[in-house]
Each structure stands twice: as C-alpha cells, then as structure tokens.
C-alpha positions as CSV (number, residue, x, y, z in Angstrom):
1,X,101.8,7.8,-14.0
2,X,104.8,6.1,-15.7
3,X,107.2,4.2,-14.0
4,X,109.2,6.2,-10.9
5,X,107.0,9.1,-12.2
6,X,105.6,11.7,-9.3
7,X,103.0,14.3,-9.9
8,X,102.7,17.3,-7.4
9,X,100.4,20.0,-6.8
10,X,101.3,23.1,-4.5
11,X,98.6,25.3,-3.0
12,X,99.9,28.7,-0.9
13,X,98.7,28.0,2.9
14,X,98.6,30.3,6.1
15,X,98.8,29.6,9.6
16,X,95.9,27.1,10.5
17,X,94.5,26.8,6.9
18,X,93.7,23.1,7.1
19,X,94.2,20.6,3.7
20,X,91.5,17.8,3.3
21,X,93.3,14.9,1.3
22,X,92.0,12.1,-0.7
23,X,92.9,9.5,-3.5
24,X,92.6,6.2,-4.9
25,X,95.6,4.7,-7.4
26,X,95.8,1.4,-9.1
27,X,98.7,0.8,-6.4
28,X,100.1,1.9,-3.6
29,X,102.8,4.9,-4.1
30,X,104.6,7.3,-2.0
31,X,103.1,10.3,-0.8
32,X,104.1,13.4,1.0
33,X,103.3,17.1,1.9
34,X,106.6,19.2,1.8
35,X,107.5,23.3,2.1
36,X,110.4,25.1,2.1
37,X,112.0,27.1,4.9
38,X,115.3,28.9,3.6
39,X,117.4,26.2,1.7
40,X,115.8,23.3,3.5
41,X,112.8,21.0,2.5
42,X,110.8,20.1,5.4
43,X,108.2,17.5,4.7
44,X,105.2,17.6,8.2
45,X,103.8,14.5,6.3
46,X,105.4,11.3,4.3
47,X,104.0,8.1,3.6
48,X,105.9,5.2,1.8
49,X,103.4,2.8,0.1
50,X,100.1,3.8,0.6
51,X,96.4,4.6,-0.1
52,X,95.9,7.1,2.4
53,X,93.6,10.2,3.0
54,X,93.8,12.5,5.7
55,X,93.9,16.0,7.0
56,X,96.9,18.5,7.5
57,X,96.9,21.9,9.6
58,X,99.3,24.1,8.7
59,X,101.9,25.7,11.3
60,X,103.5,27.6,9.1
61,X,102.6,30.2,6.0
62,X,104.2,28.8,2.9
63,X,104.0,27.1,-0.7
64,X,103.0,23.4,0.2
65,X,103.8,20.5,-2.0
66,X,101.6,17.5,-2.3
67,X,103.4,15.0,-4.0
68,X,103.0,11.0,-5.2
69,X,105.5,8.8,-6.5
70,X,105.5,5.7,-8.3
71,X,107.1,2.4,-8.3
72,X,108.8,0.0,-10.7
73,X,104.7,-0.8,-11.9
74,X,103.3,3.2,-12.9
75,X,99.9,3.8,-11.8
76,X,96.9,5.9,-11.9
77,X,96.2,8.0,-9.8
78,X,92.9,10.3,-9.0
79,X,93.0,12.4,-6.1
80,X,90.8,14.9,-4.3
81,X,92.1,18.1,-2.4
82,X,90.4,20.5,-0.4
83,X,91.7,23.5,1.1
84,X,89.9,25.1,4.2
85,X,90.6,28.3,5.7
86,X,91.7,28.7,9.3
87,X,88.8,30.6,11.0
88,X,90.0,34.1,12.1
C-alpha cells in the first residue's frame, strides 16, 4: 500500500452472519468495519494502529466495509476474511 493509501473490501451480511478477520502488514495501520444506514456511516469496529484479528456478528443486514489505512511509511498488507452464516 502506498503512503496514506487504504484498501477495502465489502461483503453483503445479514442479521447474525458472523465475519472471521485476519492479517499481517509490514506495520501497524488503521483498520475498521463500517456500513451505511441512510446518509450516515456507522463503523461497529475501528482500530487505530494495529495488527489485529478478530470476529464481528452482524446486528444489522447491510454492505459492510472492511477497510485499512496506511501511514506516512506504506505497507503491505495480506489479510484473510471469512464469512460465516448465522444459523437459522
């Protein structure tokens, strides 16, 4: 990723469908999931500087946004994601 670049990739979700998250990057960068409700941009999950991995649930049925961003360095980034289905 150059300098201040982000990369984001959006996956359709429904109610309970859960997101498995992983990635390693040759520095720490900025990371959230977002969605949009109307004209606002709600974001369930933000990180600033870090290497994280996790697990998000969705509450809601919409177009989420995983997103990284990086600094004044650039990076490279390699990342994982995983989309279960809620159980019905």
């Amino acid at each position: 990723m150059a300098p201040y670049a982000a990369h984001a990739q959006c996956l359709d979700m429904r109610r309970g469908d859960r997101l498995d998250w992983r990635f390693e990057a040759s520095t720490a960068l900025a990371f959230e999931i977002h969605y949009r409700e109307s004209n606002a941009l709600l974001a369930p999950v933000v990180r600033n500087a870090t290497t994280d991995s996790g697990t998000f649930e969705a509450r809601e049925p919409a177009a989420y946004c995983v997103t990284w961003e990086a600094g004044a360095a650039g990076a490279t980034l390699a990342y994982r994601l995983l989309l279960r289905a809620a159980t019905r």
